[in-house]
N, C-alpha and C positions, 0 to 999 in steps of 0.2 A: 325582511324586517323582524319577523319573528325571531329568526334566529341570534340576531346579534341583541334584543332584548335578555337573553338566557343567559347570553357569556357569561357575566357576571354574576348570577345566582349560581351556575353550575360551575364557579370554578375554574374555568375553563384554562385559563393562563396558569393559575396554580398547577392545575393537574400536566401540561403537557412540558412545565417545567421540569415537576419531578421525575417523568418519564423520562424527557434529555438526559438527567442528573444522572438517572439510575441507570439508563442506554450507557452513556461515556465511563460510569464505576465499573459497567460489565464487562470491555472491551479489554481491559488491560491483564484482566484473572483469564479470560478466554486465548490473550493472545499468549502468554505464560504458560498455560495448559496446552496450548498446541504446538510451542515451543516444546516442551516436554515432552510430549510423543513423536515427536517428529526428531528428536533427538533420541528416543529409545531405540529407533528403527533404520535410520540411518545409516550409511556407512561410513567410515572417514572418505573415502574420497568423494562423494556425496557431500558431503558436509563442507571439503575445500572449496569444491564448484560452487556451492549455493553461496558460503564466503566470499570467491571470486562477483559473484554477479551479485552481489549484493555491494560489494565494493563499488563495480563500478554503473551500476542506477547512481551510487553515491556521488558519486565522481563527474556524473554528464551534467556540463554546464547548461545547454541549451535544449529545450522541447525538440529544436530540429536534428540534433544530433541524434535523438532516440532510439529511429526506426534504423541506423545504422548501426548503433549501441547492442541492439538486441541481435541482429544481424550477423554481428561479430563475437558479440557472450556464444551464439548458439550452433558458431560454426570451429569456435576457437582455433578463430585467427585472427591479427592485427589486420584491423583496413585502414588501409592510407589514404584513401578516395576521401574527397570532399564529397558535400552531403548529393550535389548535382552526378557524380560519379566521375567527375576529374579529379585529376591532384588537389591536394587540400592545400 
């Protein structure tokens, strides 16, 4: 009881708002800058693969196709198996 008497003296909503606020402004200069390095160091063919598999995360319609998704980015090759491992 003591403590939800304070909430409102201290703030409490105000302060964990602005921290969200300022949390979500710092993610997108962080993901920018490590875009940036990771782009310094890289190689072009490095860079197609991560293109490719960045493609296709994009591209998997269903959570259950995933674990074959990954499966197939990291073996580079097309699988034709359905998710049980029959024909799709």
């Amino acid at each position: 009881m003591r403590i939800a008497k304070r909430l409102g003296p201290d703030n409490v909503s105000l302060v964990s708002g602005g921290l969200a606020m300022y949390t979500l402004l710092a993610v997108f200069p962080a993901l920018a800058a490590l875009v940036a390095v990771y782009g310094e160091f890289a190689t072009p063919a490095l860079m197609r693969r991560a293109a490719l598999v960045l493609i296709r995360f994009w591209e998997a319609r269903e959570g259950a196709d995933f674990p074959k998704l990954v499966n197939t980015v990291l073996r580079e090759f097309d699988d034709t198996r359905g998710f049980t491992g029959g024909p799709a």
